[in-house]
Structure formats: C-alpha cells, structure tokens
C-alpha positions in Angstrom: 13.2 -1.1 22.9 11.7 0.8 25.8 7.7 1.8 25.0 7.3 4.7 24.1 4.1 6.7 25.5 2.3 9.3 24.2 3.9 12.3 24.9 6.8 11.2 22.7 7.7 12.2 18.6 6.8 9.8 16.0 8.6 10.6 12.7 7.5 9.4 9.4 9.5 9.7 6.5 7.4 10.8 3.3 5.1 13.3 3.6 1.8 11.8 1.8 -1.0 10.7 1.6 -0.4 7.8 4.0 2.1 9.6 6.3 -0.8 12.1 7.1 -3.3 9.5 8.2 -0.5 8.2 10.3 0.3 11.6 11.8 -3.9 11.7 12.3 -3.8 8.4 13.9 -0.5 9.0 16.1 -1.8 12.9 17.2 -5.3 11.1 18.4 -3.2 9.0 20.5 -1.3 11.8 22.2 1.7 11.7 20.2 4.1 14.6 18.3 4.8 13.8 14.6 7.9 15.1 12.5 7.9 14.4 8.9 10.3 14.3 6.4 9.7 15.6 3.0 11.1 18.2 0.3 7.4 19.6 -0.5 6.1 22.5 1.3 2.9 21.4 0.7 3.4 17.4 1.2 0.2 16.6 3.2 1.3 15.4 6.1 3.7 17.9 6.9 1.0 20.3 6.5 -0.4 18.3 9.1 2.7 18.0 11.5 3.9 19.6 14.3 7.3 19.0 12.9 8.5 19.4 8.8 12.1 18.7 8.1 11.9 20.1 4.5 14.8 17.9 2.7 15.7 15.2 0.3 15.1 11.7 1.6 19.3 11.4 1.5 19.5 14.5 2.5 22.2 14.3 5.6 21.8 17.6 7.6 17.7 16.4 6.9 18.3 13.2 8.6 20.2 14.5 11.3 17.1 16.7 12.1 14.6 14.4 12.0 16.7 12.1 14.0 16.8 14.5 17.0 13.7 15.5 17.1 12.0 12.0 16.6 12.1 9.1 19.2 11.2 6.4 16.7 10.7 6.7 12.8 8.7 4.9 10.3 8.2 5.3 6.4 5.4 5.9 4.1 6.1 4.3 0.7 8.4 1.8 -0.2 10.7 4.1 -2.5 12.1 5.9 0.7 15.9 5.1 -0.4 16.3 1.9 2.3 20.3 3.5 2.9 18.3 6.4 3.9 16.2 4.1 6.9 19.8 2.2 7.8 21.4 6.0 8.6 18.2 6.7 10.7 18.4 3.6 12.5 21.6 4.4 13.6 20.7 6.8 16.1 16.8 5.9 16.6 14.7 2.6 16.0 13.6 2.6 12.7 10.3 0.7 11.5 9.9 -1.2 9.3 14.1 -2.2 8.7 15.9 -1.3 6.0 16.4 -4.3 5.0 12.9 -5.2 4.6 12.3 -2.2 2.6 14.9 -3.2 0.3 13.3 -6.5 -0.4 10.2 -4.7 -1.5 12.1 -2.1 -3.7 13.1 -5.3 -6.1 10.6 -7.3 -7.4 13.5 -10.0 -8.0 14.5 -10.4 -4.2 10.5 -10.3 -3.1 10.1 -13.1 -5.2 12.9 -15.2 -3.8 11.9 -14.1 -0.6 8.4 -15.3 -1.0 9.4 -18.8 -2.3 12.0 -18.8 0.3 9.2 -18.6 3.0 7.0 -21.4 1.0 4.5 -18.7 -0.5 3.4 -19.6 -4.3 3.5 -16.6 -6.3 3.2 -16.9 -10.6 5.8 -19.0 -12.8 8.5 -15.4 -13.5 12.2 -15.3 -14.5 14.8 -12.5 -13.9 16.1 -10.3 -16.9 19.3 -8.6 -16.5 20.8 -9.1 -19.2 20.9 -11.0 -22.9 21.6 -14.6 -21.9 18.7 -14.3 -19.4 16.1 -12.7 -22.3 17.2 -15.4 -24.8 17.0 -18.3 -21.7 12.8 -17.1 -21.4 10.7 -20.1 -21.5 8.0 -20.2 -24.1 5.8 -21.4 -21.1 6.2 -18.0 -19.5 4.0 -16.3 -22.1 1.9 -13.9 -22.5 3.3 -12.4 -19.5 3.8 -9.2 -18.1 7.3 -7.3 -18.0 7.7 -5.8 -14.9 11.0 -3.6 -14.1 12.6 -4.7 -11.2 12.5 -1.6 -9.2 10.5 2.1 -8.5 7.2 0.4 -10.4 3.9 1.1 -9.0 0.9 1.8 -9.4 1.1 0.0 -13.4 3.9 2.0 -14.0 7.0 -0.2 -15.8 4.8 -2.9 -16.6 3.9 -4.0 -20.3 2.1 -6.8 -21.5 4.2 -9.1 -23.7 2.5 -11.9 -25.9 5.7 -13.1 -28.1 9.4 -13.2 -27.8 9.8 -10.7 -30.3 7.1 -8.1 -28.0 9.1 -9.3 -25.1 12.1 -8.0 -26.4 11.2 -4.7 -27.5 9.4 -3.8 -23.8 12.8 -4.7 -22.8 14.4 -2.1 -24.8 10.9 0.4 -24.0 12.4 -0.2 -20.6 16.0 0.7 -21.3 17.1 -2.8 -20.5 16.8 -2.2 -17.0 16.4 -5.3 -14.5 13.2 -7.2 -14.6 10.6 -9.6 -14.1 8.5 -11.4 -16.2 5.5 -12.9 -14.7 2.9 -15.1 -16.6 -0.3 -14.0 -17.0 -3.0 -16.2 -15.1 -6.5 -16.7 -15.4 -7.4 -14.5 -12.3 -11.0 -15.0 -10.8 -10.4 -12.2 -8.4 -7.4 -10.1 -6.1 -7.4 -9.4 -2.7 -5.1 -8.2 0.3 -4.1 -8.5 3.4 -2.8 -6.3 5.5 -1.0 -7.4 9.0 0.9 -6.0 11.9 4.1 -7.4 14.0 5.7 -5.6 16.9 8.9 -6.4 18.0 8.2 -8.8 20.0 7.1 -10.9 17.2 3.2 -10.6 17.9 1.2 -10.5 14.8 -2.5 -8.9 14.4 -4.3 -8.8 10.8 -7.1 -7.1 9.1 -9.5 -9.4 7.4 -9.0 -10.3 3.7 -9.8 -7.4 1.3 -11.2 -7.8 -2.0 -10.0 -5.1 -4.6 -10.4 -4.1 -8.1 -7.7 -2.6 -10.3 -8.4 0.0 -13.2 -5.4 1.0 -15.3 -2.8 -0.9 -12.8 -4.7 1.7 -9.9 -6.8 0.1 -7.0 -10.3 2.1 -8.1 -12.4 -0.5 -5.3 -11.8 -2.2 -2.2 -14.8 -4.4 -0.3 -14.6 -6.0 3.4 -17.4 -8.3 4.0 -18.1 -12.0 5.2 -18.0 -13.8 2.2 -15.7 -11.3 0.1 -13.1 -13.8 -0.6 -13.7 -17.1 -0.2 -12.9 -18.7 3.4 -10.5 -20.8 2.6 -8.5 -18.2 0.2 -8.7 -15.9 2.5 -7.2 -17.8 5.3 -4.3 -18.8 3.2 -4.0 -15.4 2.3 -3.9 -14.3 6.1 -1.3 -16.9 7.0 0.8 -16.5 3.9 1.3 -12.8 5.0 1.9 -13.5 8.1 4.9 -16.0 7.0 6.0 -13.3 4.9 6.2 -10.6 7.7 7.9 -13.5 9.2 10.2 -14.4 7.3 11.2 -10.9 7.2 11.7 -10.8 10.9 9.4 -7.4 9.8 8.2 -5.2 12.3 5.2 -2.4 11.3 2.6 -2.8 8.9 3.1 -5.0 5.8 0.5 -5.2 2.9 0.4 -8.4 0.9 -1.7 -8.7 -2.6 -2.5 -11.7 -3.9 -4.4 -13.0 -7.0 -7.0 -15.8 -7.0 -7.0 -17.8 -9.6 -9.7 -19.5 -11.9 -8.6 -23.0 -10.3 -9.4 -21.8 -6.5 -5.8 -21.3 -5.8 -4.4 -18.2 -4.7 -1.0 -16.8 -5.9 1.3 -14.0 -4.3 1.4 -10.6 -6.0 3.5 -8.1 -4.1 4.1 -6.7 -0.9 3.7 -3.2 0.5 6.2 -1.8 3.4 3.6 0.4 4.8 -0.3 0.9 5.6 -1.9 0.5 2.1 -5.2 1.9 -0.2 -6.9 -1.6 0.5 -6.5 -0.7 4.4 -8.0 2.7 4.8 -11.5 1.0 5.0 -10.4 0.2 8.7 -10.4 4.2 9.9 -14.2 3.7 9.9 -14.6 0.6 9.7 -12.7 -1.5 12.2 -12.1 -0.7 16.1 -8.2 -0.6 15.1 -7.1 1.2 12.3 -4.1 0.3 10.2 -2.9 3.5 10.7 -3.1 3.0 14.8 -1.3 -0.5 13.8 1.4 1.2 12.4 1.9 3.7 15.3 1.4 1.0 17.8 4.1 -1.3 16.4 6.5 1.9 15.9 5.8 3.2 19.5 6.0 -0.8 21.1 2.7 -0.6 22.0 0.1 -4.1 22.6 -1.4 -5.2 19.2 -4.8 -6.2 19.3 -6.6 -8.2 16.7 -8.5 -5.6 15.1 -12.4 -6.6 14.8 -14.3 -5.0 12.0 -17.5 -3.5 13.4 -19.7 -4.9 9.4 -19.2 -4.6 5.9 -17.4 -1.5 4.2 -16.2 -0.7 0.8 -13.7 2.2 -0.3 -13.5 4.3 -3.5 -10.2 5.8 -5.1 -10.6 9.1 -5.9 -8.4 9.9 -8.3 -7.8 13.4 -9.8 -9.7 12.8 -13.1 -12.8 13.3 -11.2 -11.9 17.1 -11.0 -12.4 17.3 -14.9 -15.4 17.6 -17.2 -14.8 17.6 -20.7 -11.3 19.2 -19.9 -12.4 22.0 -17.7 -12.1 21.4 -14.4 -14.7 21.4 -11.4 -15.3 20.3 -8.0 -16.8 16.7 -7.6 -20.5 17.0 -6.0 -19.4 16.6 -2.5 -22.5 17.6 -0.6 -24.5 15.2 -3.2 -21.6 12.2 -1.9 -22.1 13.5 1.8 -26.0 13.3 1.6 -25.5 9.1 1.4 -25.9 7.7 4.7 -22.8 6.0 5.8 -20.2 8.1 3.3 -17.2 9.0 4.8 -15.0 11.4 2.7 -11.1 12.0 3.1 -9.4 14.3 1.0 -5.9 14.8 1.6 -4.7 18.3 1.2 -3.2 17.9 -2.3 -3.0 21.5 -3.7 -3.9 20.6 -7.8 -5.9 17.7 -8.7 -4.5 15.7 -12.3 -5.6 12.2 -13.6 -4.5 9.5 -11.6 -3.3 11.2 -8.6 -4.8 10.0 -5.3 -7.0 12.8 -4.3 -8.5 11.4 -1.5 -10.7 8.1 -1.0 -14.6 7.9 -0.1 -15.3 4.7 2.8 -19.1 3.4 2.8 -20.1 1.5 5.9 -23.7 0.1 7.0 -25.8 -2.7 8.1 -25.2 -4.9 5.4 -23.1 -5.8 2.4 -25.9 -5.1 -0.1 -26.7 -2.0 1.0 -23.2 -0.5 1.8 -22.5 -1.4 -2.3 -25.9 0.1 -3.3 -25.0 3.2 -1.4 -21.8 3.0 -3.0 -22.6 2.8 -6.3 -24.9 5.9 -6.3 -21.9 7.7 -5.0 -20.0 6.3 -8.2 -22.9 8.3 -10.2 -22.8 11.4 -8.3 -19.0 11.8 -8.7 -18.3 10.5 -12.0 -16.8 6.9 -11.0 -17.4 3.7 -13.1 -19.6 1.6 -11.8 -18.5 -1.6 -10.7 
C-alpha cells in the first residue's frame, strides 16, 4: 500500500464515540475524515468533513464512502465484517474483515487465542443440547456468555448449577455461547497495541481497569499498576495475538489476573478502546494517532507515556439526581489541577451511556488518584 499523507480522506465506519477521537486525531494531522453512520447526530460525523448517512450494509452507503475515502477503518467491533470485505474491495480496509469477524464470536476468539499459545479461562461452546448436557461440572459457577453482539455485560449471566445454566440458556433464546469459569481474579488489565502493515508492532503500557456492572468505570497507568512480570506477559501475549491475526490497526486485549499471579486472556477489542483514551493526555502518541498511523501507513513509534494518569467513565447516570435530571458540576471537575474533560457530543444523556470520560494526569501516582477521587465526589462517581 502506497502511504498515504496528509492531505488524503480517512474514513471510519461508525460514527461514535471512538470514531470522533479518531477523526480529532486524524484532522490534527492534516487529514479529511468521512464517516459512516445512519444518525444525524452520531458524534463523529458531527465532527467530519464528510457523513455518509446509511446503514452499515447499506450498498449505495458503501459505494460513497468508498469514493470519497482513500483508506477506511472501523470503530466498534459490531460493524457487520461482510460490510469491511465490500469496502476492501475497492480501498484498504483496517483492521480486515476477517479479524473483525474473530472478535464478533467469542467461540472463534477463544480458539484463536489458544491457537496462538495465549491461556485464557477453562470455557466450552453451547450450540445446542448435546453440548449443554456434555458441560463439565468443573466449569462451574461460570458465566454464560452469548457468542456474539455482547458487550459491555450485556448477554452474560452468572450460572452456579446445571439447572441455572440451563435456564440462562433459554433467557438467551438458545443462542450460541460460551461458558467461562469463574476465577478468583486479583485484578484486570489491558493492553492496547499497534501493527502496520509491515508487521511493526508498538504498545501502550499495561492498563489496570475496574469494571462496575460489566462497564469499565476506572482505568490507572502508572509504574507499578500491574505487576512487572504480568504486565510483560500481557504486552507479549497481545502482541502474539495481533499476530496471529496477521492484524493490522489497533487491537485492545483484556486480561484478568488471577489470585495465583497468573494472568488469563479475556477478550479482544478491533479498535482504540475506554482503557486507551488515558494516552490523548497522557502519552506523546495517542492510540487514536496509532490507529490513523497504521490506517494511513505511516512509522509507528513506541509510544512513551510522559507519568502516571487515571481515567473516569462518565456515564449518563451522572446527569440524574433523584430522577430529575442536571448538569454534572463541570467547573467544580475543571477547577482540579490536571483534569482533562471530553464530552462527546451525545444529544440526551441515560444511564449507562458513555457520555464522555474525565483523564487526570500529574507528578505522581498518589496525587493523580487523590485528585481523582475528589472529582469522583464532585460529580457523583463511587469512589474507588
């Protein structure tokens, strides 16, 4: 693929959260954007110099976005990956659609990741009776996870018996899944990792994150945050993942770590992820420049972060008070040396949308979660 310099389109398809703070990154750099999306009001074509207002399958929507676009990436995983293999016949298209398609099914992400020598938690495919009666005893409590479109806790239950395993099946219309065993998790983390075309690899450092209601609510970056030799088993496992993939763009990998020091795989993300946007602020290379970078065949550099960070979620319950609804005490958030608030454009806040996310940098990482925590207060955020 020839380079492309700024000057040229960059299309993303999705028009969230994440494809805004790409089209951010990729108009700093000098580069058109085109986006994608049905909604008039979808963030990042707000944001856009071009918005191909269409379904994802939409053909006459593809065409356009194809002609305007010199390369095209995605924003979430659930971008139909037949919808990526039409665009990539008549542009480059990053990440593949076959490596979307691997992440859209928790079944063939889990054979991938054994494939490329990656432990991730004792599981077993359901698809049908036989394969619900053959469930080891061994594999619970576990959770049930549907195969496909889950995110964000959504199509997962907790199962303790064979008899509660059987009727989440049936909650979840007998649709294909995955049943995990639940671990004794000490903490989970993330890494998030670049590959060009070339096959050059970059990395953010490991990210330590906490999960409320299957939602990342807190991520911290510091020396220390997982431990050394977890995190650089994280790093490399990604990296054999992106791999294995033959992946090129920006791949998120979760991991748990486990009571026992070990570290298990989780799941993988096609696309910058919530753990990652620490790095606008607080790394010389975003992910968000990684993804245009690897899109536009441009040098990866190992991105160095410039000290610790931490990021908040901000969901949309923090609009509401008792039920009536208010703006979140921005100014009091703002007043907190080294806050940096993104909001992205969403027109009506509701509980657990992602309304934007708050970044806290400084000189250490005891006082970057002290300042972080009185932002918790001020907006109405758990502390942690």
């Amino acid at each position: 693929m020839t380079v492309l310099l700024p000057g040229a389109t960059l299309g993303v398809m999705g028009g969230g959260q994440l494809g805004r703070m790409f089209v951010h990154a990729a108009q700093r750099m000098g580069y058109f954007t085109a986006v994608l999306d049905p909604d008039a009001a979808s963030p990042a074509g707000r944001v856009s110099h071009h918005h191909v207002r269409a379904d994802y399958l939409d053909a006459d929507g593809l065409a356009r976005l194809a002609a305007v676009s010199d390369a095209i990436t995605t924003e979430f995983e659930n971008v139909p990956a037949d919808a990526l293999a039409r665009l990539a016949a008549q542009k480059p298209v990053a990440p593949a659609a076959a490596a979307v398609a691997v992440a859209q099914d928790r079944a063939a992400e889990k054979a991938h990741f054994t494939r490329c020598g990656v432990p991730c938690a004792p599981h077993a495919v359901i698809t049908n009776e036989k394969e619900l009666a053959a469930v080891g005893a061994d594999l619970l409590p576990g959770i049930l996870k549907t195969a496909r479109l889950g995110y964000d806790g959504k199509g997962q239950v907790r199962v303790a018996t064979r008899a509660e395993l059987r009727a989440a099946w049936e909650s979840l219309k007998r649709a294909d899944c995955v049943l995990e065993k639940m671990l004794p998790l000490a903490f989970e983390c993330s890494v998030v990792v670049a590959r060009g075309r070339d096959g050059a690899m970059v990395h953010l450092p490991a990210q330590r994150n906490l999960h409320r209601d299957g939602i990342l609510a807190v991520t911290e970056v510091h020396e220390g945050c997982v431990p050394a030799a977890q995190a650089q088993s994280a790093i490399a496992s990604a990296k054999a993942i992106a791999q294995g993939l033959d992946y090129v763009g920006v791949l998120c990998v979760e991991f748990f770590g486990l009571a026992d020091g070990s570290l298990v795989v989780n799941e993988m993300a096609p696309r910058p992820h919530n753990s990652g946007h620490w790095s606008i602020e607080g790394a010389d290379v975003s992910q968000f420049e990684l993804q245009v970078r690897t899109l536009a065949g441009l040098p990866l550099v190992q991105p160095r972060a410039f000290g610790p960070a931490l990021m908040l979620n901000l969901l949309g319950d923090l609009w509401f008070v008792d039920g009536q609804e208010r703006a979140p005490d921005w100014a009091g958030v703002l007043a907190l040396p080294g806050a940096h608030l993104h909001l992205y454009g969403k027109t009506s806040a509701r509980p657990g949308r992602k309304m934007g996310h708050l970044t806290v940098t400084g000189p250490d990482a005891a006082a970057v979660r002290a300042t972080a925590l009185a932002a918790a207060q001020r907006l109405g955020v758990a502390p942690f």
